[in-house]
C-alpha positions in Angstrom: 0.0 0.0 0.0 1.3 3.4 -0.9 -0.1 6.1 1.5 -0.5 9.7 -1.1 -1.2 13.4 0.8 -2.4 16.4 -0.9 -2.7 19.6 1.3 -1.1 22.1 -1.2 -4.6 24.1 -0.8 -8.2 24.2 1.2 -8.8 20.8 0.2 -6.9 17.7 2.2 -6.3 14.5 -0.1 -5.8 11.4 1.5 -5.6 8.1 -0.7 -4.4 4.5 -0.3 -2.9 2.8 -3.0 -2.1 -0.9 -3.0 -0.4 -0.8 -6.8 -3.9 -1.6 -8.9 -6.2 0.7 -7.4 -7.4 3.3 -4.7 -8.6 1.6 -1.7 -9.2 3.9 0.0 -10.0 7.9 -0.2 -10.9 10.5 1.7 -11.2 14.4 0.3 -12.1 17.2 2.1 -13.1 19.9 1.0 -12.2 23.4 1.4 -10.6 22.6 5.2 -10.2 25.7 7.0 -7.8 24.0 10.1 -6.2 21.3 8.1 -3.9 20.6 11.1 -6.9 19.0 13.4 -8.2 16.9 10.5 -5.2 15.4 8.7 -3.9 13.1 11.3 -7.0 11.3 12.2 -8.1 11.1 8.0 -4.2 9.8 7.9 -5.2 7.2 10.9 -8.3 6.6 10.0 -8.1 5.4 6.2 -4.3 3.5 7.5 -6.1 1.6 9.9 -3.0 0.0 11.5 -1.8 -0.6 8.1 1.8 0.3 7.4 2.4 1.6 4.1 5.0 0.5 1.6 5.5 4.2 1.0 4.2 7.9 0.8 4.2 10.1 -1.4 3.6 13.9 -0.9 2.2 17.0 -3.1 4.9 19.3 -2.1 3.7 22.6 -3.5 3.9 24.9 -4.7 0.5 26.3 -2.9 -0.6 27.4 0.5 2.4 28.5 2.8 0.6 26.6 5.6 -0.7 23.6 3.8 2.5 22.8 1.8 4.7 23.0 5.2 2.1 20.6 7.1 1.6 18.4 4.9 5.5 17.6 4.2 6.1 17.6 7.6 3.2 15.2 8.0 5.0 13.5 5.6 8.3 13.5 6.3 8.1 12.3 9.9 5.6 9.2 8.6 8.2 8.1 6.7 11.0 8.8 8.9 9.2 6.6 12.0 7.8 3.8 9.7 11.5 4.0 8.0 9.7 4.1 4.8 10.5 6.2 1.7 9.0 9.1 0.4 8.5 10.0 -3.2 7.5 13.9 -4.3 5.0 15.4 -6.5 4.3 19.5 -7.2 0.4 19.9 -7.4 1.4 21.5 -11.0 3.4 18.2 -12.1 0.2 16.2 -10.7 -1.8 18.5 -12.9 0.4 18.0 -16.0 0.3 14.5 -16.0 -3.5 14.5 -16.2 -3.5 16.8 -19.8 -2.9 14.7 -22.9 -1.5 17.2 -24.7 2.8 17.2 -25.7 3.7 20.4 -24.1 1.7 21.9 -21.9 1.2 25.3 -19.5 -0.6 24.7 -16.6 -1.9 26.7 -13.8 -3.9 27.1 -10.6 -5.1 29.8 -8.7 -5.2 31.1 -5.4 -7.3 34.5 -4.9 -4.3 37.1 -5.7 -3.0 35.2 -8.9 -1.9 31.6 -10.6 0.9 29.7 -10.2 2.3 28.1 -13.4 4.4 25.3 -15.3 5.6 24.7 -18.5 5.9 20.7 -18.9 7.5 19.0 -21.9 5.9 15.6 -23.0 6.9 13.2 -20.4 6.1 15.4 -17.6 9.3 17.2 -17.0 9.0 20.8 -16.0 11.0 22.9 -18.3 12.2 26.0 -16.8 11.0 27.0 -13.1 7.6 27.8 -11.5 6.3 31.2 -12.3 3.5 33.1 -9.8 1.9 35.8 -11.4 -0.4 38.2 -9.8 -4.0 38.2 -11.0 -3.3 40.7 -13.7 -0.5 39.3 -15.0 -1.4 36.2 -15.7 -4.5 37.6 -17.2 -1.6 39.0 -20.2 0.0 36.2 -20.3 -3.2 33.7 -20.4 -3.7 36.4 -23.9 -0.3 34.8 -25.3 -0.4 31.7 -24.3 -2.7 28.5 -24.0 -2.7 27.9 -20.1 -5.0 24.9 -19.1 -6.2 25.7 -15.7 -8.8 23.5 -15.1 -8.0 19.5 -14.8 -9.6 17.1 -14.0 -6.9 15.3 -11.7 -6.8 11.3 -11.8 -5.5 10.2 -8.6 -4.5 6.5 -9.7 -2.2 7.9 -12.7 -0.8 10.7 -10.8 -0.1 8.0 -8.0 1.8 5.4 -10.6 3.5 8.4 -12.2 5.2 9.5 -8.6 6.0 5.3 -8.0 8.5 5.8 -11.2 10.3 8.4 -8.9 13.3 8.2 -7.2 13.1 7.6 -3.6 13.8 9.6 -1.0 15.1 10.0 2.6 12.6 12.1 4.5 15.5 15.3 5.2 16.0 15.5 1.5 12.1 16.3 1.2 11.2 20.2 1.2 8.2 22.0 0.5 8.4 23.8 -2.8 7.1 27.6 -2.7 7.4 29.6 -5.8 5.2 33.0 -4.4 7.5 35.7 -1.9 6.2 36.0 0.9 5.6 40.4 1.5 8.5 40.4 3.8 10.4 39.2 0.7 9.2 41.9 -1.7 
């Protein structure tokens, strides 16, 4: 089984993987304290099952939910002595279009986060946030696909090609400065 967390925004995305199909699920929607609800979702759809591995969306997307989430993650793996495997909720996006290049994007409510992925999934270049306005010019130029519908069972088989890693070499990814940064 192969334990997958999502908490890169309101939503927390718990599934259970055992290498043909999801076993188990649990999505909630638009969480407002994802700290008092991912642990016992975690516990609950485990149920004393330890998993072969996890794998974690690791931005970029909410400060907060990125940062729980890996560190949710991170010290799973660390205490079960398990590996841990990475996706970016933009890479999970891109593997869902069909297309051969792709730009893909998501929102939050002051702008979009966005990749440019090459046929097999690769980002090429680095994450880009532009502000609501921005993106608006560059949505003019440029075919963004912003909404996907996300298929959990190919994104999951996608991330178990992945190298493994050692929980300390995990780190959330955050592409958006922070206003002390500006």
């Amino acid at each position: 089984m192969n334990l997958f967390i999502d908490t890169h925004l309101d939503d927390v995305i718990i599934l259970l993987y055992d290498g043909e199909t999801i076993v188990k699920q649990k999505i909630l929607k638009d969480q407002k304290e994802n700290s008092k609800v991912i642990m016992p979702t975690i516990k609950k759809i485990l149920n004393k099952e330890i998993p072969e591995s996890i794998i974690i969306v690791n931005g970029p997307g909410s400060f907060t939910g990125v940062r729980l989430g890996v560190t949710i993650a991170k010290t799973l793996a660390y205490t079960l002595k398990r590996p841990i495997r990475t996706l970016t909720s933009l890479e999970c996006m891109a593997i869902c279009v069909e297309k051969v290049e792709k730009i893909v994007a998501f929102s939050d409510k002051n702008g979009y986060y966005i990749g440019i992925f090459d046929k097999d999934c690769h980002l090429v270049g680095n994450y880009e946030y532009l502000n609501n306005s921005q993106f608006e010019e560059y949505a003019n130029n440029y075919e963004v696909i912003t909404n996907v519908e996300l298929d959990y069972k190919k994104i999951i088989e996608f991330a178990l090609l992945k190298e493994e890693l050692r929980p300390h070499e995990v780190n959330p990814i955050y592409v958006k400065k922070l206003d002390i940064e500006k």
